[in-house]
matplotlib code that plots the C-alpha trace (Angstrom):
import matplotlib.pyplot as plt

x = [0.0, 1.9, 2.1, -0.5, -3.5, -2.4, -4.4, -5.4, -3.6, -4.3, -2.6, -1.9, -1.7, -2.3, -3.1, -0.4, -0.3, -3.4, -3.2, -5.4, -8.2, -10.1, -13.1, -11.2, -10.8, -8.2, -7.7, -4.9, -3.8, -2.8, 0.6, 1.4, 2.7, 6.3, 5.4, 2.6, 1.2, 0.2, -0.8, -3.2, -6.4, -9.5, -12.2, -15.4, -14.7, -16.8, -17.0, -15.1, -12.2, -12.7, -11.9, -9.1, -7.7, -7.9, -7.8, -11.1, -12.9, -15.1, -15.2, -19.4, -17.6, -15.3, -16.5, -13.2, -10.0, -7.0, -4.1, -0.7, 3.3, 4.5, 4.4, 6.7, 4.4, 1.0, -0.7, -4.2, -3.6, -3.6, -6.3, -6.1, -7.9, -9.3, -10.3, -13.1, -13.7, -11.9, -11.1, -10.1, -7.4, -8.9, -6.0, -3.2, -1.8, 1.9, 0.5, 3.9, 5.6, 8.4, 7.6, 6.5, 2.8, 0.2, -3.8, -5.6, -9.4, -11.2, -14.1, -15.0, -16.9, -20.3, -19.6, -17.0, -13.8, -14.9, -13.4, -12.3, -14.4, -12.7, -11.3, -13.4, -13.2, -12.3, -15.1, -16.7, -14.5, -11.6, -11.9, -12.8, -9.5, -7.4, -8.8, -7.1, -10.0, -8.8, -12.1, -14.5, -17.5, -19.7, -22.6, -22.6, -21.7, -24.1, -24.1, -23.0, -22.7, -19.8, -19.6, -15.8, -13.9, -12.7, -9.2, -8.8, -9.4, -12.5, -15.3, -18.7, -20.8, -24.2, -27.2, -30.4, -32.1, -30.2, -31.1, -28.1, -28.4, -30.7, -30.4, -27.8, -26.9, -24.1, -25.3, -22.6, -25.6, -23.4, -26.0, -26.6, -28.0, -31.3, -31.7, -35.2, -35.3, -35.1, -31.8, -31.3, -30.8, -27.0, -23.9, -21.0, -17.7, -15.4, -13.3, -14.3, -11.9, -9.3, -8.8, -6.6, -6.4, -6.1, -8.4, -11.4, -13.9, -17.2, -19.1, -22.0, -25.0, -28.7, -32.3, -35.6, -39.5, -39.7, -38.8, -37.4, -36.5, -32.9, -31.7, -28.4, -27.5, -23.4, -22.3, -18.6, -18.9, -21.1, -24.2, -24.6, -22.6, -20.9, -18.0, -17.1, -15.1, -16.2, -18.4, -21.9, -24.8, -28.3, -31.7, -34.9, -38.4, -38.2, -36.3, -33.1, -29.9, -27.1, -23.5, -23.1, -19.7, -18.7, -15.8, -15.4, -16.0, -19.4, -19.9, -20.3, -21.6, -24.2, -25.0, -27.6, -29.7, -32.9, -32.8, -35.2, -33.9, -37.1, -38.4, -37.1, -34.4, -30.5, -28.7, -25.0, -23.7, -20.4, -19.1, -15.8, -13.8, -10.9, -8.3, -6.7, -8.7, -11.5, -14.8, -17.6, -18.6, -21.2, -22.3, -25.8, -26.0, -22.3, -23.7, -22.7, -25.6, -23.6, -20.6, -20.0, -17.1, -15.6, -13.6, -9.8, -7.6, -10.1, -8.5, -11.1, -9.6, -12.8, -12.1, -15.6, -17.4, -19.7, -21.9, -23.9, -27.7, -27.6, -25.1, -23.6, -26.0, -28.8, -29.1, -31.6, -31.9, -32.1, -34.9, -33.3, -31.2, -27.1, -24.6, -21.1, -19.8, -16.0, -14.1, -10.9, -8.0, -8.1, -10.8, -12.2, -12.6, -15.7, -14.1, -13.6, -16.8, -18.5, -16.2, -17.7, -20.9, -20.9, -19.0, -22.4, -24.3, -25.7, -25.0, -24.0, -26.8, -23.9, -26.3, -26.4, -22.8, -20.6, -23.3, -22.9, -25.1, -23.8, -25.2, -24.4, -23.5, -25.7]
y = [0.0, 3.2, 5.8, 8.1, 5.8, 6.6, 9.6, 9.5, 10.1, 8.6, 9.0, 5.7, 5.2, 2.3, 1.6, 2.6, 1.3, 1.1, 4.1, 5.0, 7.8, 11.0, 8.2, 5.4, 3.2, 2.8, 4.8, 3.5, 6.7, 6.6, 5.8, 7.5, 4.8, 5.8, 7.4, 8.4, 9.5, 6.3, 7.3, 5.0, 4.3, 3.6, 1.3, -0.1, -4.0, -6.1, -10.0, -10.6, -8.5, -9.8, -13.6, -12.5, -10.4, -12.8, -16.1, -16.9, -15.2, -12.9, -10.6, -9.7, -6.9, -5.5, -2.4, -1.2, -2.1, 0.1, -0.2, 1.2, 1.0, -0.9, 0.2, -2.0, -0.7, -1.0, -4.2, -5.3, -3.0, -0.2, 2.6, 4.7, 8.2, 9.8, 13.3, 12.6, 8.7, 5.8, 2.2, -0.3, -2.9, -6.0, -8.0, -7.0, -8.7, -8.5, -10.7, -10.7, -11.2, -8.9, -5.7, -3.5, -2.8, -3.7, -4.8, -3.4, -5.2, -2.2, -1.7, 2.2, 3.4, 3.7, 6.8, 8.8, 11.0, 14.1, 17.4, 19.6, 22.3, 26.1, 27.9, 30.8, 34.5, 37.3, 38.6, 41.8, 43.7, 42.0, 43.5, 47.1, 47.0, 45.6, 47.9, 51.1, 52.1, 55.1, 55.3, 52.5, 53.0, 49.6, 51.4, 47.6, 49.0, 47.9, 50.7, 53.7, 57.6, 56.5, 55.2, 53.3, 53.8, 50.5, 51.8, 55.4, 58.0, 60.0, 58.1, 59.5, 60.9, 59.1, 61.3, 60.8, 60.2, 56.7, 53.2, 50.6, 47.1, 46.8, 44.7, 44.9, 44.8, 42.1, 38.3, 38.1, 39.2, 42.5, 45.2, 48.8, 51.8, 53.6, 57.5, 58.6, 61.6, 64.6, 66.8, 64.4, 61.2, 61.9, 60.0, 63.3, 62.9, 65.3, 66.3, 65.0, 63.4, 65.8, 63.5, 66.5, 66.3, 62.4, 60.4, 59.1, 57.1, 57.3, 53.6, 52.9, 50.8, 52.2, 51.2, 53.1, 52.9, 56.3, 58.6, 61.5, 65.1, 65.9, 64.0, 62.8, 58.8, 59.9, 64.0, 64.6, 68.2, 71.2, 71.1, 70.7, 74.0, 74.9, 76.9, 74.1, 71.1, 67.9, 64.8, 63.2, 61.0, 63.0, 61.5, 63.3, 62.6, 62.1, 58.6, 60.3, 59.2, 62.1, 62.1, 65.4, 67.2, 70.8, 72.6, 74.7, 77.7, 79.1, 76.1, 72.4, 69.5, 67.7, 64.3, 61.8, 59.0, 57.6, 54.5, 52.1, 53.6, 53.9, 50.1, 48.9, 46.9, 46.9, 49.5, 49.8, 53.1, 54.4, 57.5, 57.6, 60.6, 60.0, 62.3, 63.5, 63.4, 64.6, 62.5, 61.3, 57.7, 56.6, 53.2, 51.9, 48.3, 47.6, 48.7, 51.9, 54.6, 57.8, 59.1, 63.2, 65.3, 67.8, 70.4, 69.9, 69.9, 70.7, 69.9, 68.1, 69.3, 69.4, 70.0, 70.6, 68.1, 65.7, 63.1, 60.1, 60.4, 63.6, 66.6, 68.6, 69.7, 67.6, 69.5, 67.7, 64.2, 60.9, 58.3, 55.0, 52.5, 53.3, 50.9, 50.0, 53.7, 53.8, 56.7, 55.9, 57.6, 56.0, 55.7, 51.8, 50.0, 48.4, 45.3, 46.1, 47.6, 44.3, 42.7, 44.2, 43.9, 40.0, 40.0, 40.9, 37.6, 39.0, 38.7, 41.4, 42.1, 41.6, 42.4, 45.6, 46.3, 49.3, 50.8, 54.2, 57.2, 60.3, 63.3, 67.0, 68.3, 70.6]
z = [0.0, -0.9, 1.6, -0.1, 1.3, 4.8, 5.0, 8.8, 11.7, 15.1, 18.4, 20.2, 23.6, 26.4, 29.8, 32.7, 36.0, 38.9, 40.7, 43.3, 42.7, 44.2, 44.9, 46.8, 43.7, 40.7, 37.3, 34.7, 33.3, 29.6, 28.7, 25.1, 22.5, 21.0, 18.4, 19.8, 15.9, 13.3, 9.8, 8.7, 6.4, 8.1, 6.6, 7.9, 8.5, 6.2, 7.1, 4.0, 5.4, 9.0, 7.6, 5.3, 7.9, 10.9, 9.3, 8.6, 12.1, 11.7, 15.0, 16.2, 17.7, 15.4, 13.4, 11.4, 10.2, 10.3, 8.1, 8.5, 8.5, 10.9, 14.8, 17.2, 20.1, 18.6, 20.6, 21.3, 24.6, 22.1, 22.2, 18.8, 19.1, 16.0, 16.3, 18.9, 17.7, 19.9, 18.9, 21.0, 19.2, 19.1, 17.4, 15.2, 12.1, 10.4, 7.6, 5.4, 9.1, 7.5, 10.1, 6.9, 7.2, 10.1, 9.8, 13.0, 14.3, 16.3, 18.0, 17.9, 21.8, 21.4, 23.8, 22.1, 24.0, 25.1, 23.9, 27.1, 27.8, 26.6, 29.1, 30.3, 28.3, 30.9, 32.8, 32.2, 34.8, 34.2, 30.3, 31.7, 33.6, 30.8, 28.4, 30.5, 32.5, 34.5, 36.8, 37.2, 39.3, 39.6, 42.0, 43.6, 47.6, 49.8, 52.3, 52.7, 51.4, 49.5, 45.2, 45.3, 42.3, 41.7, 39.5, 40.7, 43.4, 42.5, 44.8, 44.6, 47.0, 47.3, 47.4, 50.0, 46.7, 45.4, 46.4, 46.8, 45.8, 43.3, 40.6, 38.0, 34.4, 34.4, 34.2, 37.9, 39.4, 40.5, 42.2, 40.7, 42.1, 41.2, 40.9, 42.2, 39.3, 41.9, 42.7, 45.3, 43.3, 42.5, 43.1, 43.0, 41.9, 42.7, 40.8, 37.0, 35.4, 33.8, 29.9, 28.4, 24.6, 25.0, 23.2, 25.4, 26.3, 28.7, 29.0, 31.2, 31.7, 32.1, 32.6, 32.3, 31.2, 30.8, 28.3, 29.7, 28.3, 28.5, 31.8, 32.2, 33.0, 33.5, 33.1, 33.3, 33.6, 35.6, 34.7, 31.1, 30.9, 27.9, 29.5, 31.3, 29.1, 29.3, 28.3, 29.3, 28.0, 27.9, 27.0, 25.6, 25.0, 21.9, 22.5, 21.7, 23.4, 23.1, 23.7, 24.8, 24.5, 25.9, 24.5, 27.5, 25.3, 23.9, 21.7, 21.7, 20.1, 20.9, 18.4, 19.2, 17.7, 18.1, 20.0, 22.0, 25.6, 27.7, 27.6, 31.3, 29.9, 30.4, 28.0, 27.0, 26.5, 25.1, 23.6, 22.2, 20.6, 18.6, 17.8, 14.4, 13.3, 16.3, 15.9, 18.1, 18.2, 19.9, 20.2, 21.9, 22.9, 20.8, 17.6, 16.3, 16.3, 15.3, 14.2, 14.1, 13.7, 16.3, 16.8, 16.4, 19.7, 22.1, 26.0, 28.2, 31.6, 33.8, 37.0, 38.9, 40.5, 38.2, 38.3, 37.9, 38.1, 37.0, 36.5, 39.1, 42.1, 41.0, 37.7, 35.2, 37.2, 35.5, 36.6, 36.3, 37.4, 36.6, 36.8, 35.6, 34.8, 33.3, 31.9, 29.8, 27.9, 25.1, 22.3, 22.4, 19.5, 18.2, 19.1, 22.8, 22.8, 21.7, 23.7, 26.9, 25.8, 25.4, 28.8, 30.3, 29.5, 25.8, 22.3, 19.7, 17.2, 14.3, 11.5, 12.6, 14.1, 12.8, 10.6, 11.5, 11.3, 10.5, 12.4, 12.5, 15.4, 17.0]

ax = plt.figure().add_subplot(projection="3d")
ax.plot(x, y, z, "-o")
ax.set_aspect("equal")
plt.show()
């Protein structure tokens, strides 16, 4: 048989020594054959290759036969492994008796080898760190007038108007914290964090059944105010989720798409803005919903308090549930985004992913 018909490889292996297990009886761990590879050709086992095989037995057992170059090592206390298929060697002929080619009789397992189970992705936090997070706030402490950062310094303030420990948006079972819609309903962070003219990114989860006109989930600067650099998220009646960006002069930019926010299910925000050149991306449950151009060079060096709930003082409070707020400074990618997003326990709506919208900025 020329060497061109040997078109599957096998491992080969047999059973070591007893050895006492974790249950009080005995395992034989595999001993790999030397070589421990055996390219073969694999053939169902007809009766009429059983008897010519084996001498004119035919096997009630035997389901293939396996041919090959000769393998000092392969006996009937072989086991051959093929892909996730196992025979067990039933007998083994050197019909020529000159050690060039072998005839194997196996019985393939009903109950085939079983592939190991992938290692586990990185968890949803463990990405947000990785990914250069430089505040995290996961609005899951249980008590308390204090929001930890989990990555930085800037911990919040928590307002008489927030409830700890409600349920949250990551499949962990992590808790979030709910924002009544008054001034009250605030988590502060002092100062907001200073990005420069860095690239960024803000990311958070939120959860409402009620439209609401021009509240803010996450604000990074004072109150909406346009002298006053910095970055937020803002919804409006009209179903419109806005990444909302202040120069810190007289002007800013304020694009937005329409998008299913007010139906009292888990939302994934992020708003990323690139530099050289400057554009806004935002993206609304991993799928891109916007793109918009900025200004060139602006600095976003914030430093007044901001917030979480709502902006500054309790300006234009959100009515919701808030968790998982990170700031970065870098600008994600839509594969980190998507990353972060399946992280959570759900599944990228691909047939939509990176379709973006352009909008003007307003």
């Amino acid at each position: 048989m020329s060497s061109s018909a040997y078109r599957h490889v096998v491992t080969l292996d047999t059973a070591g020594a007893p050895a006492l297990d974790d249950a009080g009886g005995y395992t034989e761990p595999p001993i790999a054959l030397v070589p421990a590879t055996w390219h073969c050709s694999i053939a169902a086992a007809t009766a009429r290759d059983l008897e010519r095989v084996a001498g004119g037995v035919v096997s009630s057992t035997a389901t293939h036969i396996l041919r090959g170059r000769y393998h000092a090592q392969l006996t009937e206390a072989a086991r051959i492994t093929f892909g996730d298929r196992v025979f067990d060697v039933e007998s083994v002929h050197d019909r020529d008796e000159r050690q060039t080619e072998l005839e194997v009789i196996a019985r393939e397992r009903l109950v085939r080898a079983v592939a190991p189970a992938p290692a586990p992705g990185p968890t949803y936090v463990e990405l947000v760190v990785a990914d250069g997070a430089m505040h995290y706030w996961r609005l899951d402490d249980r008590g308390g007038t204090v929001a930890f950062d989990s990555v930085g310094f800037a911990h919040g303030m928590v307002g008489a108007g927030v409830t700890l420990n409600q349920p949250g948006a990551l499949a962990d079972g992590n808790a979030s914290m709910a924002f009544d819609g008054t001034a009250a309903g605030l988590v502060s962070v002092s100062p907001a964090p200073p990005f420069g003219t860095n690239p960024l990114t803000i990311e958070c989860w939120f959860n409402t059944p009620t439209l609401q006109d021009f509240k803010y989930p996450v604000d990074f600067k004072q109150n909406g105010n346009t002298g006053v650099p910095g970055v937020g998220f803002m919804v409006t009646a009209a179903g419109r989720l806005y990444f909302d960006i202040s120069y810190g002069n007289a002007s800013g930019a304020q694009p937005g798409a329409i998008v299913p926010y007010a139906d009292g299910q888990w939302h994934h925000a992020v708003g990323v803005i690139t530099r050289a050149p400057d554009v806004a991306v935002m993206y609304f449950d991993a799928v891109v919903v916007l793109t918009s151009p900025l200004l060139a060079g602006v600095s976003y060096t914030a430093g007044v308090p901001a917030g979480i709930g709502a902006a500054h003082g309790g300006y234009n409070p959100f009515q919701g549930r808030v968790d998982e707020v990170a700031v970065y400074p870098i600008a994600l990618t839509a594969a980190q985004v998507a990353a972060h997003y399946e992280a959570s326990g759900r599944q990228v709506a691909r047939a939509r992913r990176d379709r973006p919208t352009v909008t003007p900025a307003r």
